[in-house]
Every structure is written in structure tokens, then in C-alpha cells.
N, C-alpha and C positions, 0 to 999 in steps of 0.2 A: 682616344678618339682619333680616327683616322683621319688625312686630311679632307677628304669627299666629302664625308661627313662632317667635319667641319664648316667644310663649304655651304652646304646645303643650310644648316642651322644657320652661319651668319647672314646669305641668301634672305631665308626666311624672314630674320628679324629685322634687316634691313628693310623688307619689303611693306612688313607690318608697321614701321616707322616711317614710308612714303603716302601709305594709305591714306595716314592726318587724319587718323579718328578724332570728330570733334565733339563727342558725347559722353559721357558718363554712364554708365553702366550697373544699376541696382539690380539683380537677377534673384531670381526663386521668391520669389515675395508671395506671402499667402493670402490669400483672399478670403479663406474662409479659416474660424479655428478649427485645429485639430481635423481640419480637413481631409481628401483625398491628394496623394502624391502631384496630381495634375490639376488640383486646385492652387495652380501659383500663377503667378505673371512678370513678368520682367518691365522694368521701366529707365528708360534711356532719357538723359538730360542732360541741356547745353554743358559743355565743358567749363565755361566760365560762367559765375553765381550770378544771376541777375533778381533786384527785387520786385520785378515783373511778374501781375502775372502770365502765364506762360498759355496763349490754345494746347487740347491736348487734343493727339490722335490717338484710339482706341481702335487697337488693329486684332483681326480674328485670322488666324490661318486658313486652309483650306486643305485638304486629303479624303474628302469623301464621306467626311464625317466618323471615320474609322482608323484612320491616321494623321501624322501631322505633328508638329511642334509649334513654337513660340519661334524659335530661334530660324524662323525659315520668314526672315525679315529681308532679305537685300539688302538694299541702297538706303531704304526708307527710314532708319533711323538715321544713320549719319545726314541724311538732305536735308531732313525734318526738323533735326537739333539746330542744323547752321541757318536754317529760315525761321528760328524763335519757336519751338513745339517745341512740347515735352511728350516724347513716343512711350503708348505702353502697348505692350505683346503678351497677351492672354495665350494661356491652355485650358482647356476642359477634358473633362469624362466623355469619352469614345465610344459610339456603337461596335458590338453589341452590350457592352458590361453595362450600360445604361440604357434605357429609353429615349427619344426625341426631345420630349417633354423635360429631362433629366437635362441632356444636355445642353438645351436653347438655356434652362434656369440657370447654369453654371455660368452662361457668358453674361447674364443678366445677373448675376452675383458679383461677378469680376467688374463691372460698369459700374454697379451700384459702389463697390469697394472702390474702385478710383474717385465716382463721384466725392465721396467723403474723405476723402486723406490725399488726394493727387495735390493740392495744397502746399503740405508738408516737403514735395519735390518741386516746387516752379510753378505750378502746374494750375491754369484757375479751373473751378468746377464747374462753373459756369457755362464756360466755353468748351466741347465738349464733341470730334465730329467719330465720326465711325466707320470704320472701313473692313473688306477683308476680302480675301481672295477664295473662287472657289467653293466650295462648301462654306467658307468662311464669309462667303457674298452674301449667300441665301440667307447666312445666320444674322450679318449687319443689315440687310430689308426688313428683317423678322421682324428685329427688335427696336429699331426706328419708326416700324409701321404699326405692329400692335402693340399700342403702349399696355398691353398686361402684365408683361414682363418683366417692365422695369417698374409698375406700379410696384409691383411686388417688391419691389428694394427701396420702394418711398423715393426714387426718382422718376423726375418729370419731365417730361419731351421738352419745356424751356431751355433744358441746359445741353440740350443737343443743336449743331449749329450746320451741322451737315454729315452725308451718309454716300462713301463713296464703294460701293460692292464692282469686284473687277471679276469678270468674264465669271456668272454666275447662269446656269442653266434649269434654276428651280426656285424661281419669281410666283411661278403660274403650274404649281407638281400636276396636277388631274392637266395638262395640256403636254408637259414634256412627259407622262407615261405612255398619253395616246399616241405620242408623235415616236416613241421608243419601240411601243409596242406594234403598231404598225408597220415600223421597217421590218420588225423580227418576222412580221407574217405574211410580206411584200419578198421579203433577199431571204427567210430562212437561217437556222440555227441559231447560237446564243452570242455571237459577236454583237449584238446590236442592241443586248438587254443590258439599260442601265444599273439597274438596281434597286430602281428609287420605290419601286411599287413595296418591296422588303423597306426598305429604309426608313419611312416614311410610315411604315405601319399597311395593315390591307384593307382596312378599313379608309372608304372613299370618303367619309367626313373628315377626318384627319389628314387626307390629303389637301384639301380646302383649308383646313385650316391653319398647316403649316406655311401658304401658301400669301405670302405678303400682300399677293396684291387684292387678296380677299379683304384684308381691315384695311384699307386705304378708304379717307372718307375726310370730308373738309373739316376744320376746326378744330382736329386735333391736335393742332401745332407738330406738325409732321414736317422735320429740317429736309431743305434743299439736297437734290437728290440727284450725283453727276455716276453715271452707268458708262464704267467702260468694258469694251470687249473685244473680241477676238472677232475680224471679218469674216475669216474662213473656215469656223465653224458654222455651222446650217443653225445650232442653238443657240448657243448664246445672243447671238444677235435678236434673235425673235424674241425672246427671254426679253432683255434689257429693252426693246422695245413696247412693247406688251407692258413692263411695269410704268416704263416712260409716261405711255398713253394715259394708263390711269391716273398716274399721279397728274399727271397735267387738266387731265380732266374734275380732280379732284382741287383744280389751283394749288399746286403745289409744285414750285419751280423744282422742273426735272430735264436732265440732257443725258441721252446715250450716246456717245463717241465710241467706233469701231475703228479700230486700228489691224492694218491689212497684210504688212512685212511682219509677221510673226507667230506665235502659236502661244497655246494657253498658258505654259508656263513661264514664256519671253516676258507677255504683256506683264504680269507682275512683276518679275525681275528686276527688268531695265526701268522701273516707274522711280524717277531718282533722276536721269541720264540727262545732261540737257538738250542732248540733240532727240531725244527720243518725242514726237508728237503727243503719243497718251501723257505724258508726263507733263507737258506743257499745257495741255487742258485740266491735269490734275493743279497743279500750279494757280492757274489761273483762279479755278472753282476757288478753292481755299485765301488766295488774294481777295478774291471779291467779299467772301463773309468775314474775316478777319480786320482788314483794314477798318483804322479808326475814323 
């Protein structure tokens, strides 16, 4: 070993031992038997054993529904662990090898699967919130909203306690196609075509119906619902307001906070940072449903 090389490796491992990871680390965990490769999820917990039980946060990634990991976590598990959560990071089956249909059931598998054994980690099941970035927004509305989903796993919206989707653009799909498809026929060419009309199926009923803010409706014990976004996108923000409205309309405590020094993939990132604002309202949300 040369010595640069040397350097670098003791560099590195010094640095991973400033970081203070304070979480525990359970990876590839199956959610289903004999599953698909991407039927796993990872679950993060306090570093030190407490006989507590533990909130958990049920986090979705985001990549368009076509890409993406688990391990595209930031900050949010080591914050999570050190303010008493027990963090779990779901994967699912990716368009196109699957359907819509296919892949909403898979994170509705993985929820149902932590509902039942998060336990065994810290973790009470009771307590229960839901979040995800991105595609992973749309998918944490979905399934907070229409309890089909998770009926189907013999979980019930009691044990959900909040639903935090970060800078999500497909709340309301038949309103961000028109508003896509419009620009393409206003400025011209394909810079401006989302995708979602493909994604989503082409069939205009399934665009409704993937569409959260279609099953929003009182008394189905639908948890409190904190929307944050990106300012300086023209969508999301209309998005997270649009679902806001309804749920509010429907009595259902809902706030959308836009955050304006940064871009779509900042705002998740830095969610952890304590000087960062989104993060202080994320903070907050969870303070208030948590506290005994």
C-alpha cells in the first residue's frame, strides 16, 4: 500500500468515525416470501436498546417510479434514530417490469409487513407515520388516502399517525397532464412531456384513480397531513396545495410549507439539517403527534 493510499483509507475511516452514526442498521429484510429481489426494506434503530415502544417512519423513495433505491435516505435516518424512531426504507418493483397497480400493492405489502413485526425492532405498530420523496410522495398520499391498499394487508388507517410526502407533483394526475400537456402545445417539442400520461396508464379513469385526492373523504381516519415542497417549481407547489385544500375541506388537519433556497432534490436531502426550515416544520409536525 502506498502511502496516499494509505492516507486516503485512514482519511476515510476517520471520517466515518466523526459522522456518530447513531443507528443500527438491519438491511435487505424481505417483506414478502420468496419474493422479488426488490421485495426488501431496510430498517434503522436507535443505537442503544430501549424497552420503549419506538414511532416508526415508513419512508418511500422517489425516481419516477422507474428508478431509485432504499438506501437514498440522507440525514433522515441518523435524525430519526437520535429523536426515538425506528426508520424503515422500503424498495419495490419498478415500471415498466410491473404495473401501477403492481407497484402501489408492493409498498402496501412492505407497510403491512412492518405493521406486523416492526415490534420485534423498537418499533410500536401502532404508531405508524409515512413519508417519501418524489414519486415516493405520490405513492405515501396514495396510501394514506385510499385505504384499499392497505385494507388489503388487514391494516387500518388507526395505526397511521401522519403522512409527510415531500415535493410531490402527482396529488391531482388528470390536472398535472393538462398542465404538461399544455406547455408541450404552448413552447413545442418533448422537453416539456412529463411522462405521467405513459406512467399512469392511458386510460383517463386510472388517472383519477391513482389520484389521492380523488378518495379523500371524512371519517375515514385519514392521519394528519404536513406537504412540503419546492417554491420554485411552477408544480409542486399547486400539487401540495390542491391536496392541502381538499384534505382541509374534508377536516383533515393538512399544511403545505414551500421552501424557496433550493431545488427538488436539496429539499429531501438537507430534511435532518437543523438550520434548514423544511426540516423544522418537519420537526415540528411529528413533535406534535408524537408527544405524550
Amino acid at each position: 500500500m502506498n502511502a496516499k493510499y494509505g492516507f486516503l483509507l485512514t482519511f476515510s475511516f476517520l471520517l466515518l468515525v466523526n459522522v456518530g452514526f447513531a443507528q443500527k442498521l438491519t438491511s435487505n429484510v424481505p417483506y414478502v416470501e420468496n419474493g422479488h429481489e426488490r421485495h426488501v426494506l431496510d430498517i434503522y434503530t436507535p443505537e442503544k436498546a430501549t424497552d420503549a415502544k419506538l414511532p416508526v417512519m415508513f419512508w418511500i423513495h422517489g425516481g419516477g417510479w422507474q428508478v431509485g433505491d432504499k438506501s437514498d435516505v440522507a440525514l433522515k435516518p441518523k435524525v430519526l434514530t437520535e429523536r426515538g424512531f425506528v426508520f424503515v426504507s422500503t424498495n419495490y418493483r419498478l415500471l415498466p417490469d410491473v404495473t401501477m397497480e403492481e407497484l402501489t400493492g408492493d409498498v402496501a405489502k412492505s407497510l403491512g409487513w412492518v405493521q406486523k413485526n416492526i415490534a420485534k425492532y423498537g418499533g410500536d405498530p401502532d404508531r405508524i407515520f409515512v413519508g417519501g420523496h418524489s414519486a415516493g410522495a405520490q405513492l405515501a398520499a396514495l396510501i394514506c388516502i385510499d385505504n384499499r391498499y392497505l385494507n388489503a394487508e388487514g391494516v387500518s388507517f388507526d395505526v397511521l399517525k401522519g403522512c409527510i410526502p415531500v415535493d410531490g407533483d402527482t396529488y391531482d394526475i388528470p390536472k398535472i397532464i393538462m398542465t404538461a400537456e399544455m406547455r408541450q402545445t404552448l413552447y413545442g417539442g418533448k422537453m416539456f412531456t412529463f411522462g405521467h400520461r405513459q406512467k399512469f396508464g392511458n386510460d383517463p379513469e386510472k388517472h383519477v384513480d391513482f389520484s389521492a385526492v380523488t378518495h379523500v373523504a371524512k371519517e375515514k381516519g385519514i392521519p394528519p397531513f404536513l406537504l412540503l415542497y419546492f417554491a420554485g417549481n411552477p408544480d409542486t407547489p399547486a400539487q401540495a396545495r390542491r391536496l392541502e385544500a381538499v384534505l382541509q375541506e374534508a377536516g383533515i388537519p393538512a399544511r403545505a410549507y414551500g421552501k424557496g433556497d433550493t431545488n427538488h432534490g436539496r429539499l429531501n436531502n438537507d430534511l435532518g439539517k437543523s438550520d434548514d426550515p423544511a426540516t423544522q416544520e418537519f420537526f415540528k409536525f411529528l413533535d406534535g403527534l408524537t408527544a405524550n
